[in-house]
C-alpha positions in Angstrom: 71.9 -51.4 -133.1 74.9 -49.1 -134.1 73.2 -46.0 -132.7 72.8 -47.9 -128.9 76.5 -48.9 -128.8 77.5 -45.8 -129.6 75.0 -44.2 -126.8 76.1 -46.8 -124.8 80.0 -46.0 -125.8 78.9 -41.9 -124.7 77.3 -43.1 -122.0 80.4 -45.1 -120.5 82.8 -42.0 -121.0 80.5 -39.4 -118.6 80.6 -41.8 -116.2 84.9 -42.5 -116.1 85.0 -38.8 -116.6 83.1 -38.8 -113.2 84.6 -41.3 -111.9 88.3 -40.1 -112.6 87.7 -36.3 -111.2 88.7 -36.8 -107.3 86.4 -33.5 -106.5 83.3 -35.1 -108.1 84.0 -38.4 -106.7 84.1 -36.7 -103.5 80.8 -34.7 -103.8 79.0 -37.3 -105.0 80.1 -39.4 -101.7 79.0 -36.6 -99.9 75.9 -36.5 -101.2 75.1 -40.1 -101.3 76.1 -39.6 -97.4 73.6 -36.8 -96.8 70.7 -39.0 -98.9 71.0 -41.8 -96.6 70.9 -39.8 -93.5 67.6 -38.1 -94.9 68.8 -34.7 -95.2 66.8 -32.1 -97.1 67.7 -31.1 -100.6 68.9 -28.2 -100.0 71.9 -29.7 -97.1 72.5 -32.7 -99.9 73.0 -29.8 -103.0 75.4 -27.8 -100.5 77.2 -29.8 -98.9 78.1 -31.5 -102.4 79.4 -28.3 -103.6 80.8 -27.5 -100.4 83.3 -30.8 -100.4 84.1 -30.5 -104.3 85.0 -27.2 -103.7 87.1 -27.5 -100.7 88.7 -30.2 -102.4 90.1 -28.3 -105.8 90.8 -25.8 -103.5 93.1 -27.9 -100.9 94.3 -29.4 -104.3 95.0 -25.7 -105.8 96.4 -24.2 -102.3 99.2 -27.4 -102.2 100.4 -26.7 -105.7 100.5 -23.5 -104.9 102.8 -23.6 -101.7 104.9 -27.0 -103.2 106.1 -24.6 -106.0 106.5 -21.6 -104.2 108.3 -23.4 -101.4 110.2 -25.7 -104.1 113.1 -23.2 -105.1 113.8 -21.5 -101.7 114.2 -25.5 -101.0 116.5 -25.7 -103.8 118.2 -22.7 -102.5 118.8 -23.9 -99.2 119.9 -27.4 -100.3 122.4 -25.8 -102.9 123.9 -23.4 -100.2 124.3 -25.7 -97.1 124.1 -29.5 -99.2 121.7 -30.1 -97.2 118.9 -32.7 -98.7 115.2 -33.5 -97.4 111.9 -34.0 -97.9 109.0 -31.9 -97.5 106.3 -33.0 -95.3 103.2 -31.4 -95.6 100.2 -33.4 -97.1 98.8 -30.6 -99.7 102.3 -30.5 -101.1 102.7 -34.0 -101.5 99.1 -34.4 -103.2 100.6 -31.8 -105.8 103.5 -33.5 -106.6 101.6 -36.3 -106.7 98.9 -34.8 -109.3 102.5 -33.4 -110.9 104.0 -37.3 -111.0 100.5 -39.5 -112.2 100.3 -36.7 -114.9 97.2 -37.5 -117.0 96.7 -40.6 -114.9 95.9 -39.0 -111.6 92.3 -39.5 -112.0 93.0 -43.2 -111.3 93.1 -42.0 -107.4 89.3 -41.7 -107.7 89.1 -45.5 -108.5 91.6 -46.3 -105.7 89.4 -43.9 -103.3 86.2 -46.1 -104.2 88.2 -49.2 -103.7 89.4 -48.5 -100.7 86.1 -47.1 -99.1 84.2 -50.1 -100.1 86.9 -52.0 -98.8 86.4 -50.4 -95.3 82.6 -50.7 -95.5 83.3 -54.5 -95.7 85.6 -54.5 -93.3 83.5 -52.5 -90.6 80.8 -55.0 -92.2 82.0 -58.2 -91.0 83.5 -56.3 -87.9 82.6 -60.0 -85.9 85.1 -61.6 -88.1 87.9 -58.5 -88.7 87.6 -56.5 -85.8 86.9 -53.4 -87.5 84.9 -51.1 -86.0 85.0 -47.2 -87.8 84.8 -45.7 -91.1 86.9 -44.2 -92.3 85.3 -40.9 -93.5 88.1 -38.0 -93.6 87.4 -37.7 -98.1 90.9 -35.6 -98.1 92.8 -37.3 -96.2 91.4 -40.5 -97.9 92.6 -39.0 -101.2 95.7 -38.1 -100.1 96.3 -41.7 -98.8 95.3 -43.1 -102.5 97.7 -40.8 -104.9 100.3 -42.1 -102.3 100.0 -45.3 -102.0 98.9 -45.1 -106.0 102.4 -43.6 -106.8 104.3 -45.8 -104.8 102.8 -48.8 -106.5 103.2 -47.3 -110.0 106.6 -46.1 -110.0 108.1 -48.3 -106.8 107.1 -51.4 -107.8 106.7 -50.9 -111.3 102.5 -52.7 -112.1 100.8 -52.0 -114.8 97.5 -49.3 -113.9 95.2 -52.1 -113.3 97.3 -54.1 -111.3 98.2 -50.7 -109.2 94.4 -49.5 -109.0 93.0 -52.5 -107.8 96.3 -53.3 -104.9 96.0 -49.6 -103.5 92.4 -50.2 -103.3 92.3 -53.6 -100.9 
C-alpha cells in the first residue's frame, strides 16, 4: 500500500508541476483546442509547441525590455523628479513573474479558473448574457498575474483565497 501512495504522491507532483508552468498550461489548452476541432496530429503537436514557445518567449522578451528600460527610467525620474508607471503589458508580466517570485506558477491555476469560468458563463449565455470566449492565452495570462498580484499583495489573502477570487 505504501508503494501506491507514494506513486500516487509522484504522480500528483507532475501534474502541479504542469499545472503551475503558464507555457505548458498554455500548450496543452492549445492542444486540447486543436483535438476538439479534429485537427491532424501533426497541427495539434505544432501548434502546442508553437504557443509554449511564443509564450516563454513574450515572457523572456518583457523581462528583457522591463530591465533594460528600468534604469534609463530611474535616470529620467532622478534628473527631472518626475515619477510614472510603465505601461506595456510584457513589462508588467515580468515584474509580475519578478513580484510572485516562486509563486508565479499559481497564474496557471488562476488561468484555468478563469477560462472555465468563461466557458460557464458563455454556457448559460440565456441566463448571463454572455456570448464569446475569451481565447487571447497571453493576454489571458497577463490578466491573471495582475489581478493575482493585486489580490496577494493589495488585499493581503492567503494563496488559496487569492487563486480561487482571481479565478471567478
Amino acid at each position: 500500500m505504501e508503494g501506491v501512495q507514494t506513486m500516487f504522491a509522484k504522480f500528483i507532483d507532475v501534474i502541479q508541476t504542469f499545472l503551475t508552468e503558464p507555457a505548458i498550461l498554455i500548450g496543452i489548452l492549445v492542444g486540447v483546442g486543436y483535438a476538439l476541432d479534429k485537427k491532424t496530429p501533426i497541427k495539434i503537436i505544432t501548434g502546442m509547441i508553437s504557443a509554449m514557445v511564443g509564450l516563454m518567449m513574450v515572457l523572456f522578451g518583457g523581462f528583457q525590455f522591463s530591465a533594460t528600460f528600468k534604469p534609463v527610467a530611474e535616470a529620467v525620474s532622478k534628473a527631472y523628479g518626475v515619477h510614472g508607471y510603465l505601461m506595456d503589458s510584457y513589462a508588467m508580466k515580468a515584474a509580475t513573474q519578478i513580484a510572485l517570485g516562486d509563486n508565479f506558477g499559481y497564474v496557471g491555476y488562476v488561468f484555468v479558473l478563469a477560462f472555465f469560468t468563461n466557458l460557464l458563463l458563455v454556457l448559460f449565455g440565456r441566463y448571463t448574457g454572455a456570448k464569446g470566449i475569451f481565447l487571447t492565452g497571453n493576454t489571458g495570462v497577463s490578466h491573471s498575474q495582475a489581478v493575482l498580484w493585486l489580490i496577494v499583495f493589495w488585499l493581503g489573502f492567503g494563496w488559496v483565497q487569492s487563486i480561487v477570487i482571481a479565478g471567478y
